[in-house]
C-alpha positions in Angstrom: 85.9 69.8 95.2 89.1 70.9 93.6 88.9 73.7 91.3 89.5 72.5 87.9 88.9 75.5 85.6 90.1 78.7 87.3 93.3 79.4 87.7 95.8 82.0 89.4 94.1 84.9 86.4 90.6 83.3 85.7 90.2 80.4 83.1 92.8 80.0 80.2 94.0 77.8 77.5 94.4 78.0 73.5 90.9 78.9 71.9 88.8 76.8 70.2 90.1 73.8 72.3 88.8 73.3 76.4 88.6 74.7 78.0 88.8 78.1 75.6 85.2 77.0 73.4 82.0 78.3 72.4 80.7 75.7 74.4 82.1 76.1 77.6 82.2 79.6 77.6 78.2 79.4 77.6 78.3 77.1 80.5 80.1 80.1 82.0 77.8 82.9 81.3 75.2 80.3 82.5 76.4 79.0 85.6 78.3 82.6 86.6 74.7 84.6 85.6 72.4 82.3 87.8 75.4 82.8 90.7 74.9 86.3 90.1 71.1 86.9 89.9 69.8 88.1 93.0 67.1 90.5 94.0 63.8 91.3 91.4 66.0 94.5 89.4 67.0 94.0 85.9 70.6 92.1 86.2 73.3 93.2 84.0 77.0 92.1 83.0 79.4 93.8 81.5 81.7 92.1 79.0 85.1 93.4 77.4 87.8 92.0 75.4 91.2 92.1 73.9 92.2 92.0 69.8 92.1 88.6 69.7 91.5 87.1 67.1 88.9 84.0 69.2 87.4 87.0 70.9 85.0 86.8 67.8 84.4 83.2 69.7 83.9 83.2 73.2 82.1 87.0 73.5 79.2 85.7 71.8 78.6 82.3 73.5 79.7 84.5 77.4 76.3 86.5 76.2 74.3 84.0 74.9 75.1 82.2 78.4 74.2 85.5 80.4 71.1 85.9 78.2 69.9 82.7 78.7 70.3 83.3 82.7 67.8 86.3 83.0 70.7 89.0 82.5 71.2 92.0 80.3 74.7 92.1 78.5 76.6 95.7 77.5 79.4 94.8 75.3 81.9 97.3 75.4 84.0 95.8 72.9 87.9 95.8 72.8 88.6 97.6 76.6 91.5 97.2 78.9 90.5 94.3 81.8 90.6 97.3 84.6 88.7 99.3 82.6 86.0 96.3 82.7 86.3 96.3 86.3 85.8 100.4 86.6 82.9 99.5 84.4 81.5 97.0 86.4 81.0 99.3 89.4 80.4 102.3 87.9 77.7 101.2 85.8 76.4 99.1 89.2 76.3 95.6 87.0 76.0 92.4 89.2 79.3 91.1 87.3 82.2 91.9 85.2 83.5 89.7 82.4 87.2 90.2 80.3 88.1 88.1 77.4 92.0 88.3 77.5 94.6 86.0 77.9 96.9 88.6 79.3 100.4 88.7 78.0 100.2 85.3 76.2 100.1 85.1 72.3 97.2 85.4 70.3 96.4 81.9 69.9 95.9 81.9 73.7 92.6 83.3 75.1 90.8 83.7 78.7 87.7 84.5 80.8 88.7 86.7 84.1 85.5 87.6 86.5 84.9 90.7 88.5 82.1 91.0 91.1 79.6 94.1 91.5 82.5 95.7 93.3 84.7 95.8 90.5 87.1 93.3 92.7 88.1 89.6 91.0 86.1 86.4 92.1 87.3 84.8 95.5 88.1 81.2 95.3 85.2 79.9 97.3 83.2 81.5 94.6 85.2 80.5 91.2 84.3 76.8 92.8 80.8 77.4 93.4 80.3 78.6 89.7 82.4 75.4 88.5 80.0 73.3 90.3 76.7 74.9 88.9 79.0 74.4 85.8 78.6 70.5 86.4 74.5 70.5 86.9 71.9 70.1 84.6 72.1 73.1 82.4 68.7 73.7 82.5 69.0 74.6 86.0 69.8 78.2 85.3 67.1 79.1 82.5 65.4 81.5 82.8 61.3 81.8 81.2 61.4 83.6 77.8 59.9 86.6 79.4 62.3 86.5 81.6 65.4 86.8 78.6 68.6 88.9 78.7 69.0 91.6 76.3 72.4 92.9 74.6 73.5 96.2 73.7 76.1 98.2 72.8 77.6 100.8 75.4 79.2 103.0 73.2 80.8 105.6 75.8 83.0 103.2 77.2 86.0 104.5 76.2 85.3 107.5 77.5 84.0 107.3 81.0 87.4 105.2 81.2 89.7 108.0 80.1 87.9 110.4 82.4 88.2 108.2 85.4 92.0 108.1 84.6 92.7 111.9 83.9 90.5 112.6 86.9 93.2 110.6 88.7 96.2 112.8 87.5 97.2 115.5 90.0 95.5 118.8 89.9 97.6 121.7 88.6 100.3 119.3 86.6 100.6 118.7 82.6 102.8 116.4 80.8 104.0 119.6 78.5 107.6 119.0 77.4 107.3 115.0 78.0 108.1 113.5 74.9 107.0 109.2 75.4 106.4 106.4 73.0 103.4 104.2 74.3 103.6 100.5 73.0 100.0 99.0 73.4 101.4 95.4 72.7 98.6 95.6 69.6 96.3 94.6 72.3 93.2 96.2 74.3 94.3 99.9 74.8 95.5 100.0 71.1 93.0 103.0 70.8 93.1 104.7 74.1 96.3 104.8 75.4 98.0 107.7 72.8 95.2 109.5 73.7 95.3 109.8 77.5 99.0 110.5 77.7 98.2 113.2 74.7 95.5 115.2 76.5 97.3 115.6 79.4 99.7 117.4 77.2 102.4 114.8 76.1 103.9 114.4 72.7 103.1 111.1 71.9 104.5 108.2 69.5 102.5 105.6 69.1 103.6 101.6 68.6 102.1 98.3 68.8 98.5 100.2 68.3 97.7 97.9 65.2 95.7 95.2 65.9 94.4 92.7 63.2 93.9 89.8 65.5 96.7 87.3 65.2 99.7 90.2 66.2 98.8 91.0 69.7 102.2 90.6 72.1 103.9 89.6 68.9 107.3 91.3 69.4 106.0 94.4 71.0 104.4 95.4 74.7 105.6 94.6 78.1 107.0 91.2 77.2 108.8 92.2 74.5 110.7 95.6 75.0 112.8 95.5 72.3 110.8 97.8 69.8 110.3 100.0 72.4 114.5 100.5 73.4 114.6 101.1 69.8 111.7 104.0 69.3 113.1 105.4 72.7 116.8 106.1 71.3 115.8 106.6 67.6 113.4 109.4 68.7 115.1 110.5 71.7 111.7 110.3 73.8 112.0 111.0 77.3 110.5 107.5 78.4 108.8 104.2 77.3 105.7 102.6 78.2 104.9 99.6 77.2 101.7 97.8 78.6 100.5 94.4 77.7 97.7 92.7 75.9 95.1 93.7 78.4 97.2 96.5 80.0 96.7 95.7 83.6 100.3 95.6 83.7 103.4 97.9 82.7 106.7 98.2 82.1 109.1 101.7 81.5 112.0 102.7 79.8 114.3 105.5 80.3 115.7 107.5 78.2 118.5 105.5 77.7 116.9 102.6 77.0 116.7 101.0 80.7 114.0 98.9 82.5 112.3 100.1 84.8 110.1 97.3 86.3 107.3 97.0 88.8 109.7 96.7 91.4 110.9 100.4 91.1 107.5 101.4 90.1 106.3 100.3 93.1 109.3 101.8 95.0 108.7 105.4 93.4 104.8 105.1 94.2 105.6 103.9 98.2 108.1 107.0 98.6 105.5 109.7 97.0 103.1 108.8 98.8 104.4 108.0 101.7 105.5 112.3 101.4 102.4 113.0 100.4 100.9 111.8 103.8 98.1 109.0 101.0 99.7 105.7 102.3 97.0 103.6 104.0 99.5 102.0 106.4 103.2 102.2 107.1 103.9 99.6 104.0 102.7 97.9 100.7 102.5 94.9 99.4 103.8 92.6 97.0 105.1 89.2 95.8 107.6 86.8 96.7 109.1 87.6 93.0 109.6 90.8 94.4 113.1 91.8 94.1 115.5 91.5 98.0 116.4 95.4 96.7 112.8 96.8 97.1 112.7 95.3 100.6 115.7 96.9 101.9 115.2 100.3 100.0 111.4 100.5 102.0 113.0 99.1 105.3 114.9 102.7 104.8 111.7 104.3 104.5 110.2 102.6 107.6 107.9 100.9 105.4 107.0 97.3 106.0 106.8 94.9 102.4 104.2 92.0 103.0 104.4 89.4 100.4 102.3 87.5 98.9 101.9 84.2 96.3 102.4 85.4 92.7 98.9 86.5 91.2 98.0 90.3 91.5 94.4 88.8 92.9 96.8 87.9 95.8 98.3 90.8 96.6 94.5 92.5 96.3 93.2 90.1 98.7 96.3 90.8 101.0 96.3 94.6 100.7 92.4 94.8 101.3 92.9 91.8 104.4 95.6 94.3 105.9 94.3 97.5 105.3 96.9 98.6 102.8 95.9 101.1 99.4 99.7 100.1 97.0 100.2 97.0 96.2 101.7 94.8 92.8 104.3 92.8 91.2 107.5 93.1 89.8 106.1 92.5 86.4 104.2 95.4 86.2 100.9 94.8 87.8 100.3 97.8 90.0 97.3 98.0 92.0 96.0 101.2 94.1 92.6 100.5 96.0 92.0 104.6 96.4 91.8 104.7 92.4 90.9 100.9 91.0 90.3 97.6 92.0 92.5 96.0 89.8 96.0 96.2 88.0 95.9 99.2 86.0 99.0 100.2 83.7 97.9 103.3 82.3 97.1 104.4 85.9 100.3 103.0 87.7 102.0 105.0 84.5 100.5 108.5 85.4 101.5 108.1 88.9 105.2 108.0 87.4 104.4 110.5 85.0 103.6 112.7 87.7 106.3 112.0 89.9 108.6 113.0 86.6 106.8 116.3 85.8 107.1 117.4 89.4 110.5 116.9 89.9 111.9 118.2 86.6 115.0 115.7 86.2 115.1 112.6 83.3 113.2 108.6 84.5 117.2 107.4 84.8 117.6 110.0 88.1 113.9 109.9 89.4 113.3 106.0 89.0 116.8 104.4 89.9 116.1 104.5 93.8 117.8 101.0 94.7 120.4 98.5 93.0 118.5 95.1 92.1 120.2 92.0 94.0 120.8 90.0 91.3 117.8 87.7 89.9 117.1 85.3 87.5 114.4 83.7 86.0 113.8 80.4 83.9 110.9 78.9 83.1 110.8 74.9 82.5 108.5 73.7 79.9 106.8 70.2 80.7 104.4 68.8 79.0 103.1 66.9 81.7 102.6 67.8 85.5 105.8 67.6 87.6 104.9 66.7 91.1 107.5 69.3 93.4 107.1 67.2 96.6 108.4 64.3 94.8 111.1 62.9 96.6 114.2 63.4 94.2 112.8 66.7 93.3 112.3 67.9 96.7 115.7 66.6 98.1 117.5 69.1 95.3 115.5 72.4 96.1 115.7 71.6 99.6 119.6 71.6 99.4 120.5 74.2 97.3 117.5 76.4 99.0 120.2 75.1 102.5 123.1 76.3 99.8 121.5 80.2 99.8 120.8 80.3 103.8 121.5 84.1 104.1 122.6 85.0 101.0 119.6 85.1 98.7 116.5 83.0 98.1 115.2 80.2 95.6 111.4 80.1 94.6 110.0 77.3 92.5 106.6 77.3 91.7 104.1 75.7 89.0 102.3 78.8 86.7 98.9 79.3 86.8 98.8 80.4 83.4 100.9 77.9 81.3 102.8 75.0 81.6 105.7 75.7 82.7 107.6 75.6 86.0 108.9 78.9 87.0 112.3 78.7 88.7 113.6 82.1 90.4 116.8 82.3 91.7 118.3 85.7 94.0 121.6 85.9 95.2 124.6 88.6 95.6 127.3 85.8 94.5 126.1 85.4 90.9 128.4 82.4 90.0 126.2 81.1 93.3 123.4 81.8 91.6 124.0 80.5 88.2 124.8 77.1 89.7 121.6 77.1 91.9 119.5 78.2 88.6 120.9 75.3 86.4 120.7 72.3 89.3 117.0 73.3 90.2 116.0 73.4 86.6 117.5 70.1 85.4 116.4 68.6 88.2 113.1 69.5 86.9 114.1 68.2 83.6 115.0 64.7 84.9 111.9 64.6 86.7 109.4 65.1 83.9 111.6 62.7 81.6 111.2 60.2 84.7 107.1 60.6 84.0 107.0 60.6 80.1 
């Protein structure tokens, strides 16, 4: 059996139309709570959300599912996904639920699932729950003594901050750091200012005002813009910018610069790697992953493993090898000694921290290796485009022959929309540009050829 809901991030689609409905989202909570009963305690779930707008939908039909299988729901309202999965454990519920659809616009939505180690689903098991999905729905009903209850945890927020600030190194403030945080109008809209502020920041706040229908909407990780523009304006020290869930992040410098996961990763790798905290002689990360990072940790004596894109990847690599830094060069960070997911806000106080001990402005500290040069297109189809197919295949297998040795080609469906992603690396960058636009007309011809 082929999985047909879940894909690389959990289930997603546009809301109020499959597989984003009331309906199916109760099949869910069903089918995912009778998975997860097990034992005679009381089970429980914990369920968060993003601003969205359908959240209003699919949070009450997730609990009416989980209610109707014998567990106990604590809504904790609009949360950042790893704060769900800090939850999960923390609170020791049998599962973790997060209504998001991530860095997509609002009329997007999703369902991601975390087990009772904070940690998202395995395959094997996302199948297993599609198939109870397919029985008799009856199946997982529970007696009417036997009933869920809902409620309210209204500390949420707070155990979450905690958990972060107890992460921050001992004997270091963020006095004199002047940042803007841009919360993509999404899930950490009124947390994030917060954080940063205790720890003794002066903070200026954008993208923190959700009404339901704005969240990514010009603002957060995938659109920087309004953030280059607060940065200079207010002469702020740095940028952060998260995204709608903010499991991922993305810096400026003071002058306006990227700073992406790549170099995130690369400042993380190094200070730990001083510090004596890396698990193993390496991290891991994704074949997106810029050539750069590669040779600037070969430097090191650091190994890079790389995985498929998807940060549950790179989790299930980094626990599979032993290693405790992981992510993606979009911004998903993951460190196994302090979560069990992607975690912006964290990944940001390990920079933060790495810029209030050394004293010197993001553009010195965070620079440490010149990007090969990379591009990326994405190549909307409206219909499935086959990549082994024989015309298709002949084109990416000769200009992938064209970059032998001198940078790479990655083509690969997303998981999340459809779209296929073409990602071209390569010093020569007239090389490049030709590679980019052959590979993605092909691409073009082919899905005409199927319409």
């Amino acid at each position: 059996m082929e999985r047909r809901l879940f894909g690389t991030d959990g289930i997603r689609g546009t809301a109020n139309r499959e597989p984003m409905t009331a309906e199916t989202a109760l099949a869910l909570g069903l089918a995912a709570g009778r998975r997860f009963r097990r034992g005679e305690h009381r089970h429980r779930v914990v369920i968060g959300k993003d601003t969205r707008l359908s959240g209003y939908l699919l949070e009450p039909a997730l609990t009416a599912g989980f209610i109707a299988a014998g567990m106990d729901v604590m809504l904790v309202g609009p949360m950042p996904t790893p704060a769900v999965a800090f939850l999960t454990r923390s609170l020791r519920a049998d599962l973790g639920v997060m209504v998001s659809a991530s860095h997509n616009p609002f009329a997007d939505n999703g369902i991601k699932l975390f087990g009772p180690d904070g940690f998202k689903l395995s395959d094997e098991i996302e199948l297993e729950i599609e198939r109870l999905m397919e029985e008799r729905p009856e199946a997982g009903r529970v007696g009417p003594a036997a009933l869920g209850r809902a409620q309210r945890l209204e500390d949420a927020r707070g155990r979450y901050v905690e958990s972060l600030k107890s992460a921050f190194p001992k004997g270091l403030n963020l006095q004199g750091i002047r940042l803007v945080v841009d919360c993509a109008n999404g899930a950490a809209y009124h947390l994030a200012g917060d954080l940063f502020w205790e720890l003794g920041a002066e903070v200026i706040r954008i993208g923190c005002q959700p009404n339901g229908l704005n969240i990514n909407e010009g603002c957060g990780s995938t659109h920087p813009e309004l953030l280059k523009a607060t940065v200079l304006e207010r002469r702020a020290d740095l940028g952060i910018a998260l995204d709608g869930d903010a499991d991922r992040i993305v810096l400026l410098d003071e002058r306006g610069k990227l700073v992406d996961g790549d170099q995130i990763l690369a400042m993380i790798a190094r200070d730990w790697q001083a510090e004596g905290r890396l698990a193993r002689p390496g991290i891991v990360a994704t074949v997106m992953s810029n050539l750069g990072l590669e040779r600037y940790l070969a430097g090191l004596g650091l190994a890079l493993e790389r995985t498929r894109v998807g940060d549950r990847y790179v989790v299930e690599a980094m626990r599979a090898g032993g290693y405790n830094v992981g992510g993606e060069q979009s911004g998903h960070i993951v460190l196994t000694d302090l979560a069990t997911t992607g975690d912006g806000l964290l990944a940001g106080l390990q920079v933060l921290a790495s810029l209030a001990r050394a004293g010197r402005p993001l553009s010195e500290v965070a620079r440490l290796f010149e990007p090969v040069p990379q591009r990326l297109r994405n190549v909307r189809t409206e219909r499935t485009v086959d990549l082994a197919a024989p015309r298709l295949e002949a084109v990416i297998g000769r200009e992938r022959a064209r970059l032998d040795g001198r940078g790479r080609l990655l083509v690969r469906a997303s998981g999340t929309e459809p779209v296929i992603r073409v990602m071209v690396e390569a010093e020569d960058e007239g090389l490049l540009e030709e590679v980019l636009a052959t590979v993605s007309e092909a691409i073009e011809r082919e899905a005409r050829a199927i319409g």
